[in-house]
Structures are given as C-alpha cells and as structure tokens.
KOLKE-80157 format. One record per residue (C-alpha): residue number from 0; residue in three letters; x negated, y, z. Coordinates in steps of 0.02 Angstrom, whole numbers, plus 50000, padded with zeros to 5 digits. Layout:
MARLO num residuo    c1    c2    c3
MARLO NUM     ALA     X     Y     Z
...
END
This chain:
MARLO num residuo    c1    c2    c3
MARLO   0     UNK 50000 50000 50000
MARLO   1     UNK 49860 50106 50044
MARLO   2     UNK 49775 50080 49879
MARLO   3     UNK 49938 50111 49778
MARLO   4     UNK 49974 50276 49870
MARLO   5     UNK 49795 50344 49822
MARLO   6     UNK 49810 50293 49645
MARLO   7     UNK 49977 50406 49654
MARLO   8     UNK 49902 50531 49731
MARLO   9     UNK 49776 50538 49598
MARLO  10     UNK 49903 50538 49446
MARLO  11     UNK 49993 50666 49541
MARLO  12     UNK 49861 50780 49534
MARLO  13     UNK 49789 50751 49363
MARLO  14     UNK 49983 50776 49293
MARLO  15     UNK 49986 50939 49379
MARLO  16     UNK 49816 51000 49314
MARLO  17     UNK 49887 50935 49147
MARLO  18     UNK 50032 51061 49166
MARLO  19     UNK 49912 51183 49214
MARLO  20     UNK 49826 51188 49054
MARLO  21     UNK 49973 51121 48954
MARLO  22     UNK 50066 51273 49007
MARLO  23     UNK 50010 51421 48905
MARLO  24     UNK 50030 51282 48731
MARLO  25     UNK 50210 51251 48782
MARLO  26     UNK 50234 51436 48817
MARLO  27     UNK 50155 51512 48648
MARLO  28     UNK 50275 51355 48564
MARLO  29     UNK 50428 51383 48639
MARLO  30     UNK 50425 51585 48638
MARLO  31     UNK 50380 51560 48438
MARLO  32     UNK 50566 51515 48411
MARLO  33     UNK 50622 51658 48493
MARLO  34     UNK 50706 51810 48378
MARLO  35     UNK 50626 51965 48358
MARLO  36     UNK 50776 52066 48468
MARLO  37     UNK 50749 51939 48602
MARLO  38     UNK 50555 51959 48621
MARLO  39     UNK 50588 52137 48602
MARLO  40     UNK 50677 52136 48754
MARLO  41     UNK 50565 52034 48859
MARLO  42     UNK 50409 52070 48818
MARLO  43     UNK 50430 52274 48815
MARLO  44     UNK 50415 52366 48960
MARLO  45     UNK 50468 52559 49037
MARLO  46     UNK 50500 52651 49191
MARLO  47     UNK 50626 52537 49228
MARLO  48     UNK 50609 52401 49138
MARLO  49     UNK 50450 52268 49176
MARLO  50     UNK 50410 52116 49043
MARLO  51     UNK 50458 51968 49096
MARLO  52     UNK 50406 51778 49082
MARLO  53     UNK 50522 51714 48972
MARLO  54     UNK 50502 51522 48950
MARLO  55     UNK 50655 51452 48860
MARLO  56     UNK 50722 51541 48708
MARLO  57     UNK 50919 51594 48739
MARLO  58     UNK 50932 51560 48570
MARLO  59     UNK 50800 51460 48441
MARLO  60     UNK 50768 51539 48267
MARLO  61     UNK 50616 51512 48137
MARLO  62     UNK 50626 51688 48094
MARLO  63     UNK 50444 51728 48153
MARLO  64     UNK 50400 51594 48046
MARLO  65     UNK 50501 51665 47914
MARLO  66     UNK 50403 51821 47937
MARLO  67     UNK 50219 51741 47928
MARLO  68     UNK 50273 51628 47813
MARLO  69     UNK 50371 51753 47674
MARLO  70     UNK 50383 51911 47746
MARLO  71     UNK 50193 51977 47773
MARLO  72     UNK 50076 51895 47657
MARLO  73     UNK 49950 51956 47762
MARLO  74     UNK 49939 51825 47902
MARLO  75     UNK 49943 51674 47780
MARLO  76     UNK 49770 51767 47701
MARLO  77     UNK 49705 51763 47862
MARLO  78     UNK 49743 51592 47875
MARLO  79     UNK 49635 51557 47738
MARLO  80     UNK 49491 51672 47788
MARLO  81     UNK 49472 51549 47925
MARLO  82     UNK 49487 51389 47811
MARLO  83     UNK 49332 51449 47710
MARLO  84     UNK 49255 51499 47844
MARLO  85     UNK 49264 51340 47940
MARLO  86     UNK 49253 51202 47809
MARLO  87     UNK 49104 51245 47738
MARLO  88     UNK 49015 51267 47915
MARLO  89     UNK 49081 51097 47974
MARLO  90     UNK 49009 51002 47794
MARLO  91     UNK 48843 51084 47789
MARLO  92     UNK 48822 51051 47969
MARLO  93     UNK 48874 50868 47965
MARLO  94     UNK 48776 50844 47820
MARLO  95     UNK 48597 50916 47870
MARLO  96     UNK 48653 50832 48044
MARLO  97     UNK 48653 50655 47980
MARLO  98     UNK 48485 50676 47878
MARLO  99     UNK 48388 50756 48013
MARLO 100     UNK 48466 50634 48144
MARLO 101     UNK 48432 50472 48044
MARLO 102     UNK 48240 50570 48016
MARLO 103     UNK 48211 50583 48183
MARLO 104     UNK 48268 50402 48243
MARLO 105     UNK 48213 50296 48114
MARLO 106     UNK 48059 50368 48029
MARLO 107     UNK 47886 50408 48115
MARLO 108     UNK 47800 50563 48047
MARLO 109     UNK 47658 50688 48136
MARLO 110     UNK 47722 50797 48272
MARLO 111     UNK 47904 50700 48268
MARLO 112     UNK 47922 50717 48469
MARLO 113     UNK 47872 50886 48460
MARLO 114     UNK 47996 50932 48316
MARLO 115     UNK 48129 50868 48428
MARLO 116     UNK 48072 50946 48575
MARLO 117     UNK 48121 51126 48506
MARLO 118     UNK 48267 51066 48447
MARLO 119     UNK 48293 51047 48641
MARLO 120     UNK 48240 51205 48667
MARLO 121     UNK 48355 51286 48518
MARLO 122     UNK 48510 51189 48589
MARLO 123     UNK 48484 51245 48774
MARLO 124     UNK 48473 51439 48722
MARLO 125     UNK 48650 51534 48719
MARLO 126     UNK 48704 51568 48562
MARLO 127     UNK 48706 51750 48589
MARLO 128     UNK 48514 51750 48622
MARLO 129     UNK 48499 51721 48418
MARLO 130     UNK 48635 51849 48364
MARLO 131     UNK 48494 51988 48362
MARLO 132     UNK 48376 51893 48253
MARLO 133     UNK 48507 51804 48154
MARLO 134     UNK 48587 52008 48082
MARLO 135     UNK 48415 52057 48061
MARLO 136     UNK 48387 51908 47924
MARLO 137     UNK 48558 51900 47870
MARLO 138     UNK 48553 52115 47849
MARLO 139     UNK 48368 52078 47751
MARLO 140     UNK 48442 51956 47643
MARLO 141     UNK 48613 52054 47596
MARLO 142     UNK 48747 51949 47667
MARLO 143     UNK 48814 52089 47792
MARLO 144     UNK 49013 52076 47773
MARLO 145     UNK 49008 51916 47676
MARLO 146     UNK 49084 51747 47728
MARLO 147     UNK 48898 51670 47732
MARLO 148     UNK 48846 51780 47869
MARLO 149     UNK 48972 51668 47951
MARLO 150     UNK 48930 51511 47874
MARLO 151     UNK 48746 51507 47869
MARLO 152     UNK 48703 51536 48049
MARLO 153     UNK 48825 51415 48109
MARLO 154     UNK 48790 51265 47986
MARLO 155     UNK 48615 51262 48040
MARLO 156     UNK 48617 51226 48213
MARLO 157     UNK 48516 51074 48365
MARLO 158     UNK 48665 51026 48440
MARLO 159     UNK 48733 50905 48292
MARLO 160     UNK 48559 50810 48277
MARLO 161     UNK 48550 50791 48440
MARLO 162     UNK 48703 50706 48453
MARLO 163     UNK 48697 50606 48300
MARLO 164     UNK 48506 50554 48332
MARLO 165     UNK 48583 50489 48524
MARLO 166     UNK 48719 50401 48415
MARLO 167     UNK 48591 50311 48286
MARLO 168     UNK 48473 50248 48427
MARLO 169     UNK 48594 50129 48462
MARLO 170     UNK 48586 50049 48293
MARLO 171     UNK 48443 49894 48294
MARLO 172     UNK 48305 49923 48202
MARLO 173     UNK 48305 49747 48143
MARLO 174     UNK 48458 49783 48045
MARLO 175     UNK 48365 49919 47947
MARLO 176     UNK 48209 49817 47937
MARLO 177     UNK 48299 49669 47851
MARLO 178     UNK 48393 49795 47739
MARLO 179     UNK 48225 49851 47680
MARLO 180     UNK 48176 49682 47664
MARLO 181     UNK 48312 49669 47546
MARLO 182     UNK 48265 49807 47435
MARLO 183     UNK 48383 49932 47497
MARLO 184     UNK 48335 50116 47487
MARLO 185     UNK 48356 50235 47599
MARLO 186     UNK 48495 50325 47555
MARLO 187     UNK 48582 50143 47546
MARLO 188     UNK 48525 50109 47719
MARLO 189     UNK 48584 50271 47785
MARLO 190     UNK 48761 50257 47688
MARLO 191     UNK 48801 50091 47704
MARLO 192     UNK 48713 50045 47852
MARLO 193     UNK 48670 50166 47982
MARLO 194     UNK 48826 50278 47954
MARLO 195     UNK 48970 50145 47976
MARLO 196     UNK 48892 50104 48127
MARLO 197     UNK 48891 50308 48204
MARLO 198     UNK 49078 50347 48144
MARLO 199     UNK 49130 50401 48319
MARLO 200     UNK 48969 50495 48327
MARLO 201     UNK 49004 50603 48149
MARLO 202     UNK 49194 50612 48215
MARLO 203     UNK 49141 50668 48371
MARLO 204     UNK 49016 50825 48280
MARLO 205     UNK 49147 50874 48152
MARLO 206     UNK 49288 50899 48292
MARLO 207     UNK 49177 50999 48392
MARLO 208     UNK 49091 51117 48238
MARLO 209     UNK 49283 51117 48181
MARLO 210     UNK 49367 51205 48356
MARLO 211     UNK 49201 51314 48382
MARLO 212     UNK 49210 51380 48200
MARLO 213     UNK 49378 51370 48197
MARLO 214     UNK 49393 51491 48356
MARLO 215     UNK 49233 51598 48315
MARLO 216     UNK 49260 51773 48367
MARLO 217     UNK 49112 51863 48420
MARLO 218     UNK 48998 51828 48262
MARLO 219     UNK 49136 51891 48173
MARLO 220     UNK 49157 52053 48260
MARLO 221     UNK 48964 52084 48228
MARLO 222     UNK 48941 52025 48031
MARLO 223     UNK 49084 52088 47984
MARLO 224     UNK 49153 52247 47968
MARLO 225     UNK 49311 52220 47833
MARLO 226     UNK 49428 52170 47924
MARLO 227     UNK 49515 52098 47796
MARLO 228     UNK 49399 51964 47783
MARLO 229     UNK 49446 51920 47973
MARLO 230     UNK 49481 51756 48037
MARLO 231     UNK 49648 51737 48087
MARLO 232     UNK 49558 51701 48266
MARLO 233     UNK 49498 51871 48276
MARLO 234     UNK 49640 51979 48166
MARLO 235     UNK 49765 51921 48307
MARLO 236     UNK 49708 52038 48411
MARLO 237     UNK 49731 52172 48298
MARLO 238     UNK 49922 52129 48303
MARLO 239     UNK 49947 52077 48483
MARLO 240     UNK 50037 52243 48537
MARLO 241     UNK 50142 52257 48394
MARLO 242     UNK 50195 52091 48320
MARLO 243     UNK 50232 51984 48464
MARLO 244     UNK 50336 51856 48390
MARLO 245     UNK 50239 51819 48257
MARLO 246     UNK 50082 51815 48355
MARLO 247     UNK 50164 51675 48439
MARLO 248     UNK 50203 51598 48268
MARLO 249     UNK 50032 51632 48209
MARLO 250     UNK 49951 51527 48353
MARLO 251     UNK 50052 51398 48329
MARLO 252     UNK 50005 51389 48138
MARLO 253     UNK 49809 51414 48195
MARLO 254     UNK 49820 51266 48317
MARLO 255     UNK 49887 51129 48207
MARLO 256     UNK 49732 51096 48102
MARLO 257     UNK 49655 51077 48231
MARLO 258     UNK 49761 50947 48318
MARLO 259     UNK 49776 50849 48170
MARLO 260     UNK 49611 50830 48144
MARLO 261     UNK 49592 50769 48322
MARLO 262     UNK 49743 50643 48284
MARLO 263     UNK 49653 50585 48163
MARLO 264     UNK 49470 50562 48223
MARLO 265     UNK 49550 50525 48408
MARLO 266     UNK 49506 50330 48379
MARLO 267     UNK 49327 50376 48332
MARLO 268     UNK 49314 50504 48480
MARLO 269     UNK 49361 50384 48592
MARLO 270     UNK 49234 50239 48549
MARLO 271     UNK 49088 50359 48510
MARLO 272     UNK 48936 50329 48581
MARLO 273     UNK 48815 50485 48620
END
C-alpha cells in the first residue's frame, strides 16, 4: 500500500507539472477560436475596465483563421520566411553533421583528438559570444539583410557532431571492417551501414536544429533589418498589441510543424542513443 501511494503521489505531481506547462498551449489554442468582438472585450483594458483571463471561448469561430489565412496575406509570408529559413539550416547542418561525425569516429587522421577537443570548446561557448564575430564576416562578405546571414551561421555549428559522433561509437567496428572487406566504399559504408544504425541519433539533431531555428529570434533582430524578411517568430511581436486574435491563430499555425515533425521522428527520439 505504501509503495502504491508513492507511485500516486508521483503521477500526481508530474500531471500537475504537465498542466503547468501544458497550460499556456491550451490557452493560445482555445482563445484562437475566439471572435474578434470577444477578444476585444477581454483582452482590452481602461480606467474601469482590467483584461481578463479568458479560457473558454463563449462562442468558437475560425474567423482569426479566416483572417491569417485570406484576409492579410502578410502572416502566411511570414510563414514562409521561416520555412526557408529553417529548412535549409536543418539540411546543411545534418548533412556536414553526419560527415564530420562518421570522420571523427571511424577514421584516424593527425591531430583528430585535438580537432574534437575545440569542437568541445565551440559547443560549450554561448551562442551570443560568436554573434560579434559572426556580423563582422557575414557584413565583410555582403550577406547583411539576407536569409544566409541566418542560414550560414547556424548550419555550421559542434553541437550536431558531437551528438552524432556519440551516436556512431556505438556501431562495431567489425561491421565496417568486414564491409570494407567486401569492397564497399565509403560512402556505401556510411549510407547503408553506419546511418541505419544512428536513425534516432539524425532524428534526434534534426528535431532539435528544427525548434531552435524554427524559434530563432535574436540573430534575426541583429542580421536583419527588413522586416519583411522576418520570421514569423520574431514579426509576432510586431503585432502583439494590435492583432490579438490572430496572434493567437498565428501561434497555433507556427507550432504545428513543429509537432508533426516530432510525431513523426517521436519513435526515433525515443530509441536514440547519444
């Protein structure tokens, strides 16, 4: 009995920290069906009038949707900003990922350790250590207010070959040895060997580059100036005091890609090995 009560204790309070962080999803959701008149009245305030939290719609309606949809153009454009924004960073980075990775696990070359040492070093530094450095190349090379100012810095990055080299030590190295043997190249041995192996491990990389591109914000803020090459993760901002509803729309649109793609990959996640 005593067991039994602390196991419901513990699902008790994981379901509540759940509904902690669950809360604010379910909120921007269910106020996203709510008509324009009926944010309008919660959500503005006066003298003697304070917004409110307003949970359940009185009545549902897709007109926000409508709007962003139909009405203004310009949030589906941001939309798309954000798609080639983030696809791009999340290809080149898996792609230079798996090649360095499979470099630095399988193959011995001069100063290998050391190589991956900095990487180390590159992966524990904050981001915003390199932003400095990063607009003084990208400025010197002309990409100032372009999408690769974006792109570039973030698709060349430590943290994926770090995590793909942990994911490839765990394939033998008698398996690539007797692929060899074979007459296998290496691009075969990588392809059909090595990678089938590290699925969870290339799921696992493209899920993570996909939210962190996907919600970039302060890159954006300092490579670009046009703001009509915004993300829609940053133009929402621009809106938040006067389009309420259809922010709420908006972030619902902005999170689906994202869950899908975890649907998808959420087998490979799980069983990844890092």
């Amino acid at each position: 009995m005593k067991k039994r009560a602390v196991i419901t204790s513990k699902y008790i309070v994981l379901a509540i920290i759940a509904a902690i962080f669950l809360l604010p999803i379910l909120y921007m959701v269910m106020n996203s069906f709510m008509p324009t008149k009926e944010i309008t009245e919660a959500y503005t305030s006066s003298a003697d009038h304070y917004a409110s939290f307003h949970l359940i719609p009185d009545q549902f309606s897709l007109e926000q949707y409508y709007q962003a949809f139909l009405r203004r153009p310009q949030f589906l454009k941001l939309f798309w900003n954000s798609v080639l924004i983030t696809v791009p960073i999340v290809l080149i980075q898996c792609l230079i990922s798996i090649f360095a990775a499979f470099a630095f696990t399988k193959f011995e070359f001069p100063l290998r350790d050391v190589l991956f040492f900095i990487f180390i070093i590159l992966l524990i530094l904050p981001s915003w250590v390199t932003m400095v450095p990063n607009y003084m190349m990208i400025q010197k090379m002309g990409l100032l207010d372009t999408i690769w100012s974006l792109i570039l810095p973030s698709a060349f990055t430590a943290f994926g070959v770090c995590l793909l080299r942990q994911s490839m030590r765990y394939v033998p190295d008698e398996t690539i040895e007797a692929a060899r043997m074979e007459g296998c190249g290496v691009f075969r041995i990588l392809f059909q060997i090595v990678l089938p192996q590290v699925k969870g491990g290339v799921a696992s990389l493209m899920i993570l580059t996909f939210i962190d591109s996907w919600n970039m914000v302060e890159q954006v803020i300092i490579y670009i100036t046009d703001k009509d090459k915004y993300p829609l993760s940053v133009a929402l901002s621009e809106y938040a005091g006067t389009d309420t509803g259809i922010i709420f729309a908006c972030g619902v649109i902005f999170m689906i890609p994202a869950l899908l793609i975890f649907l998808y990959h959420s087998k490979e996640f799980k069983n990844a090995r890092v």
